[in-house]
C-alpha positions as CSV (number, residue, x, y, z in Angstrom):
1,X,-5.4,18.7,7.4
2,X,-8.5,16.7,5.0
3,X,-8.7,20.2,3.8
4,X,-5.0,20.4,2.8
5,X,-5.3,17.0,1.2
6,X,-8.1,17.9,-0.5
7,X,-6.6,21.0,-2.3
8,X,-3.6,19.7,-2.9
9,X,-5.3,16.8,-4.5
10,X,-7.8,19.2,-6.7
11,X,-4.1,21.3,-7.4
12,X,-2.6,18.7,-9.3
13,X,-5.8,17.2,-11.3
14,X,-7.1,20.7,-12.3
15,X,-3.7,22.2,-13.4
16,X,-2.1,19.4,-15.5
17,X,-5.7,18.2,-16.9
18,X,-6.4,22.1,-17.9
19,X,-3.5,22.2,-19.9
20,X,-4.0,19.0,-21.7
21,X,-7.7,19.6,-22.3
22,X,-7.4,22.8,-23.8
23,X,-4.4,22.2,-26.0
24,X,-4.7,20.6,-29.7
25,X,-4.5,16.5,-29.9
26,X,-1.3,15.3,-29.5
27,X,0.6,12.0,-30.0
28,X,-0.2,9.5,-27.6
29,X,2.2,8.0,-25.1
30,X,1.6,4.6,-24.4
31,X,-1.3,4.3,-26.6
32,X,-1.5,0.4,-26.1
33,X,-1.0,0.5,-22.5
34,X,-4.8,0.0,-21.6
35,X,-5.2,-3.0,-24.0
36,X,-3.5,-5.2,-21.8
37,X,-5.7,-8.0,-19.8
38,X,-3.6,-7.5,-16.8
39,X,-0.9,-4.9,-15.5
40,X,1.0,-4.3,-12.6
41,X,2.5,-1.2,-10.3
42,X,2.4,0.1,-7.2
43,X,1.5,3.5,-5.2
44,X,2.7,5.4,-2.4
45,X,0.5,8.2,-0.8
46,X,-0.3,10.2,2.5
47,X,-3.1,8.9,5.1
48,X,-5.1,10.8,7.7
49,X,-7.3,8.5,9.9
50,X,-10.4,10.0,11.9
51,X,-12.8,8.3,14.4
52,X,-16.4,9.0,14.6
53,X,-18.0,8.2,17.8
54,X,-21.7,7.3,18.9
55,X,-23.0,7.7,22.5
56,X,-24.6,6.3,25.2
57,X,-25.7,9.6,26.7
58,X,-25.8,12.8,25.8
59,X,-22.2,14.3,27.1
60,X,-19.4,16.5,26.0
61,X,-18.2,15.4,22.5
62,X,-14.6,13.4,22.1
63,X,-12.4,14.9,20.4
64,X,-10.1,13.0,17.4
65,X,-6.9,14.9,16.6
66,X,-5.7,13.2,13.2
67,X,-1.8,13.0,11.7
68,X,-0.8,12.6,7.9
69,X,0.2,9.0,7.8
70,X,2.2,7.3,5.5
71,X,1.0,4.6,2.9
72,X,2.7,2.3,0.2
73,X,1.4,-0.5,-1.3
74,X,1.1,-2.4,-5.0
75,X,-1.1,-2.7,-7.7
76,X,-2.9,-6.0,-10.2
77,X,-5.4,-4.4,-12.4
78,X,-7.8,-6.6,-14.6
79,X,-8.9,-5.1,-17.5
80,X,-13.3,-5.5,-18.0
81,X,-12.9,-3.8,-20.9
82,X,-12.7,-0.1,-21.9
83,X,-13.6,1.7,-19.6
84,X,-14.1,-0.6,-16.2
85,X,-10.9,-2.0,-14.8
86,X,-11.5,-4.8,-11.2
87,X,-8.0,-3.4,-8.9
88,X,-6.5,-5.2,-6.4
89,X,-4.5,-2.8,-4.2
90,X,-2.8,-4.3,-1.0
91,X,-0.8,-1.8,0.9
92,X,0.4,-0.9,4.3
93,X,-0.8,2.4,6.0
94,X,0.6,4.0,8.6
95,X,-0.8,6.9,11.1
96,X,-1.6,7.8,14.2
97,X,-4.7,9.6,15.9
98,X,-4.6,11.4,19.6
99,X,-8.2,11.1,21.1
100,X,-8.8,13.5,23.8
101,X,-11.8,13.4,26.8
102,X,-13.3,16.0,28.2
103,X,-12.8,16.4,32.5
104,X,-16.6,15.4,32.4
105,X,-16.0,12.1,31.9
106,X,-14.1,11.8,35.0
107,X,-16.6,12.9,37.2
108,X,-16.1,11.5,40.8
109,X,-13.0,10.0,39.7
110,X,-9.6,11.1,40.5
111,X,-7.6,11.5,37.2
112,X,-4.5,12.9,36.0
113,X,-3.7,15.5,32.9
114,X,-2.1,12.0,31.0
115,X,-5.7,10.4,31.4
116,X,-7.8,12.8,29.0
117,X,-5.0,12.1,26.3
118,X,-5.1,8.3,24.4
119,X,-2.5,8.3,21.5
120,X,-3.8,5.9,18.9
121,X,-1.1,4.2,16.6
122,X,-2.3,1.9,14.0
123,X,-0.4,0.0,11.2
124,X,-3.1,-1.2,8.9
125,X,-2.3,-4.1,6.2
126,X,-4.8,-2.7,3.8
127,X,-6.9,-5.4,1.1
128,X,-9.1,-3.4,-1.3
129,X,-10.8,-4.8,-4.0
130,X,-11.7,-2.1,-6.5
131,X,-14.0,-1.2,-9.6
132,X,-12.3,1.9,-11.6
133,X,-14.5,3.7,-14.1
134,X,-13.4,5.3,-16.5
135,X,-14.4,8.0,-19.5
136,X,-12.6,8.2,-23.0
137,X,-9.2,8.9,-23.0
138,X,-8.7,12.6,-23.8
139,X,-5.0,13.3,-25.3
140,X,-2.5,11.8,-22.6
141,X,-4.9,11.9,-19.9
142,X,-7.7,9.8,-18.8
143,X,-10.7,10.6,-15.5
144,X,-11.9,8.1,-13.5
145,X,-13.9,7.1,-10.6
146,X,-13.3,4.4,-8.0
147,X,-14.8,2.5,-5.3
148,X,-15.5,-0.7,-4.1
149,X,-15.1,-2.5,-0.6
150,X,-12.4,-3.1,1.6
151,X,-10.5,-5.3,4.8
152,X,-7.4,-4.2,7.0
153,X,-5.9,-6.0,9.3
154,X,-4.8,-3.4,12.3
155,X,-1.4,-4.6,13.6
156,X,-1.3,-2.2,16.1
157,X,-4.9,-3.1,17.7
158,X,-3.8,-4.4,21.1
159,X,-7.1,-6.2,21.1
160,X,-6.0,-9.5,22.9
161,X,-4.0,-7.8,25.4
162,X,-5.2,-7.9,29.2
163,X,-4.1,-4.4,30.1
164,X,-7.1,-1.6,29.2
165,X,-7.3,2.1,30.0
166,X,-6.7,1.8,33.6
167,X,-3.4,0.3,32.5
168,X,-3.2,3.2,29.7
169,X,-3.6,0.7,26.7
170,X,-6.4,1.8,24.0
171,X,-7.5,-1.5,22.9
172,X,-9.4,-1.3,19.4
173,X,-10.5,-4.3,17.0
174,X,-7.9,-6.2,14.5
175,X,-10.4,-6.9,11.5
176,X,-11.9,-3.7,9.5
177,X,-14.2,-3.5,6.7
178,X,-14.5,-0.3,4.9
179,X,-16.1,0.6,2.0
180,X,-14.3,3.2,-0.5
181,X,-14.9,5.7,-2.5
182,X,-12.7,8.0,-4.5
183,X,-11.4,9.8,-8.1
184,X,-8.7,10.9,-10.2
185,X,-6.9,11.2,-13.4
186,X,-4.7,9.0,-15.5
187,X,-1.4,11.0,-16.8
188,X,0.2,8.9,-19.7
189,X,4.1,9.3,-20.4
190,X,6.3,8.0,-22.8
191,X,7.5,5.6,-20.1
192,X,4.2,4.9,-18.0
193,X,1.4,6.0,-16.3
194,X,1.5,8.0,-13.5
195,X,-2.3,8.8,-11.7
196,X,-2.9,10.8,-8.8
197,X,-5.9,10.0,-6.8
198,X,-8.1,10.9,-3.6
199,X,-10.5,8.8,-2.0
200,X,-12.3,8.4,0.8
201,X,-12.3,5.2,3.4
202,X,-15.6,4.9,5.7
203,X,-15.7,1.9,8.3
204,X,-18.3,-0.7,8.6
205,X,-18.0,-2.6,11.6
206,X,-17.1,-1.3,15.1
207,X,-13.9,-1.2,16.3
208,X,-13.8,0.0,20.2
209,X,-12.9,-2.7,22.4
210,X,-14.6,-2.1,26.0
211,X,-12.8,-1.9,29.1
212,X,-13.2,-4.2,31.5
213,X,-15.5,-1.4,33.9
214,X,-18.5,-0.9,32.1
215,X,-18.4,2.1,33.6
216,X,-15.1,3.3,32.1
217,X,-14.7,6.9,31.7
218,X,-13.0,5.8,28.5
219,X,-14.8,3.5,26.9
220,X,-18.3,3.4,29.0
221,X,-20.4,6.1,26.9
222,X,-19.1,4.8,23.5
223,X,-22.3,2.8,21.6
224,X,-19.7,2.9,19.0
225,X,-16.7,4.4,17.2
226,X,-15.6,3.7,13.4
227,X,-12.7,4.9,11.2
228,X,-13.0,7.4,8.3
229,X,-9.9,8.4,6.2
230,X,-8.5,10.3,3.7
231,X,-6.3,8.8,1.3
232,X,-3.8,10.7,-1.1
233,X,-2.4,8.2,-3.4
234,X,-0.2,8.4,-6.6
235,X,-0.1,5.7,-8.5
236,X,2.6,4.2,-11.4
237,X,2.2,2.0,-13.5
């Protein structure tokens, strides 16, 4: 599925930036548009959430089956000057992940088909504070780079309830810090600007929250487990 993202992103960016690259200067739409010390818009995009795990010990690796989530979310942008913009990009994402144990992890413990299966929903209120970089404006279309840091708040965490995996409940953390990095292209029309992006979302902190067994077949041999993501996001401004 990153892969499908990933090509579909290229797709878009290669084809319509091909055609304006290699064609003669034309007029340009919404010349002004950049001049302005602040503007607003919003975005709405396609998610898809992984886990990467570290162990205690050396056994059979977990497996992460990922979903395309859905995102929306809007836009400030603070103009440095011609080519850095500082974004502010709040947003809500949406997706789910199915994490799937190996029998060995049960070993001596009676367990059922449902127990090797943990389907992770998580509603993330997303808070991304952003540098863009960007190169010269080339016709109606403009690259650029993008990264910066990042917090979410994970409404769907279940950290401060009781019940763990014996009960069935994956509990993971609330609070997220990422840091982000990403690119794409500025489209400019006659009306606005329209810029597809892709970018990648790599946790900081640690997110598992421990059962109460230290010994949990769940939860016991994880040292630690953080998100990484894939977002798709097109942009209008």
């Amino acid at each position: 599925m990153k892969r499908v993202f990933i090509i579909l992103a290229l797709l878009i960016v290669s084809h319509t930036a091909t055609a304006q690259l290699f064609s003669k200067e034309k007029i340009k739409n919404n010349e002004n548009f950049d001049k302005a010390l602040l503007s607003w818009g919003f975005f709405l995009g396609l998610n898809s959430y992984d886990y990467q795990f570290n162990y205690e010990q050396d056994l059979k690796d977990i497996l992460v089956e990922t979903n395309v989530g859905f995102s929306v979310g809007l836009i400030s942008n603070l103009r440095i000057n011609k080519y850095l913009d500082l974004r502010f990009e709040p947003g809500l994402f949406i997706s789910q992940r199915n994490i799937m144990y190996d029998p060995s992890y049960f070993n001596g413990v009676e367990f059922n088909d449902s127990d090797l299966l943990r389907e992770v929903k998580s509603t993330y209120v997303h808070f991304p504070l952003l540098l863009k970089i960007s190169t010269k404006r080339l016709n109606n279309f403009k690259p650029f780079i993008i990264g910066g840091i990042s917090t979410s708040i994970n409404l769907s965490s279940n950290e401060e309830n009781p019940d763990d995996n014996s009960a069935g409940q994956f509990r993971t953390s609330r609070n997220v810090m990422f840091y982000e990095l990403g690119f794409g292209i500025d489209f400019y029309n006659q009306w606005f600007k329209f810029s597809p992006s892709i970018r990648g979302v790599f946790a900081m902190t640690d997110e598992i929250v421990k059962d109460v067994d230290p010994n949990s077949p769940w939860t016991g041999n994880i040292a630690t487990m953080k998100t990484r993501g894939i977002f798709l996001n097109f942009t209008f401004q």
